[in-house]
C-alpha positions as CSV (number, residue, x, y, z in Angstrom):
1,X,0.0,0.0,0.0
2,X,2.9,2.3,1.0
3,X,4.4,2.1,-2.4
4,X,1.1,2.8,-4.4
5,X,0.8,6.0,-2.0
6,X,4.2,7.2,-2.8
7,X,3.9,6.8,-6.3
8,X,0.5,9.0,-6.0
9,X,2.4,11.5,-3.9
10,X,5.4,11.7,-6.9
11,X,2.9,12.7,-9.2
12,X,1.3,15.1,-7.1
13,X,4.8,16.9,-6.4
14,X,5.4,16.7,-9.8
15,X,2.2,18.5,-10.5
16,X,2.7,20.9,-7.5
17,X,-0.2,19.7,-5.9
18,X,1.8,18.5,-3.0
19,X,4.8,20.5,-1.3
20,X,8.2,18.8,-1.7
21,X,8.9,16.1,0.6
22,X,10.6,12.7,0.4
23,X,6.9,11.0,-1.0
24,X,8.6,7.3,0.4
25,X,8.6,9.1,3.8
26,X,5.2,10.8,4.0
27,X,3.8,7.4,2.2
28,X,4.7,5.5,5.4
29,X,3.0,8.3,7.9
30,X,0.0,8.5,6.4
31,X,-0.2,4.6,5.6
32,X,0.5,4.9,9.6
33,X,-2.5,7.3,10.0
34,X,-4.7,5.2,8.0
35,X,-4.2,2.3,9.9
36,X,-4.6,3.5,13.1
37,X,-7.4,5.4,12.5
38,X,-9.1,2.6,10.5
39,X,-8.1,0.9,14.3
40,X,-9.9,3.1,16.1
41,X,-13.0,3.1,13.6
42,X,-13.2,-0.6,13.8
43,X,-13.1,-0.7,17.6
44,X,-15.7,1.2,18.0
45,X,-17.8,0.0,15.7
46,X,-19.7,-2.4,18.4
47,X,-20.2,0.3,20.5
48,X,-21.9,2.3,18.2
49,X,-24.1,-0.5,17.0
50,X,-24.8,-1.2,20.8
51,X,-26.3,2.2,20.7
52,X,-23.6,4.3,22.3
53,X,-23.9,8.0,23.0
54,X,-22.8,9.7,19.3
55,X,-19.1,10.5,19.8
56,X,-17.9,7.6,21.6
57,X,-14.9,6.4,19.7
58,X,-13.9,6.8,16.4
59,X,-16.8,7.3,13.7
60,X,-16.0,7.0,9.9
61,X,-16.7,10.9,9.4
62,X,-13.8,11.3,11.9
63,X,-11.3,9.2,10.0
64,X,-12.4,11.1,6.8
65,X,-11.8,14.6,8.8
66,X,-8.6,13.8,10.1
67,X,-7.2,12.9,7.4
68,X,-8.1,15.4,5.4
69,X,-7.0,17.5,8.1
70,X,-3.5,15.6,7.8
71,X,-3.0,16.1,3.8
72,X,-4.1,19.6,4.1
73,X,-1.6,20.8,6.8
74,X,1.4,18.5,6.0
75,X,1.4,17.8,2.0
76,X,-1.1,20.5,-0.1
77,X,0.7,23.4,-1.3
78,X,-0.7,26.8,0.0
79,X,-2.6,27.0,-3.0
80,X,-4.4,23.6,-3.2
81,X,-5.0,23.6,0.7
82,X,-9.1,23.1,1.0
């Protein structure tokens, strides 16, 4: 997974999409991200179906958030920040 990443991060450099950065290196955080969010997501998936109060643990929409959070404030250029 790492490697297709880092091949979609080379192109987006290469487009200026994404600030310079070693794409092998920022492949493996957010791979990291991913998984551990996905983690969290799937951990508290029986607690939501159990009919927990909303915001206990980790819902899908929060994944989504933070990692668009994470690609906005660590890879986007200035210009193609949302």
């Amino acid at each position: 997974m790492a490697c297709d990443v880092a091949d979609v991060l080379r192109r987006g450099i290469d487009q200026g999409v994404f600030r310079p950065t070693d794409p092998d290196d920022a492949a493996l955080r957010l791979t990291a991200l991913i998984d551990g969010l996905a983690t969290q997501v799937l951990a508290a998936a029986p607690v939501m179906e159990a009919g927990a109060e909303p915001g206990a643990g980790t819902s899908p929409e929060d994944m989504q958030a933070a990692l668009l959070a994470y690609v906005d404030a660590t890879l986007c250029t200035p210009v193609h920040r949302g």
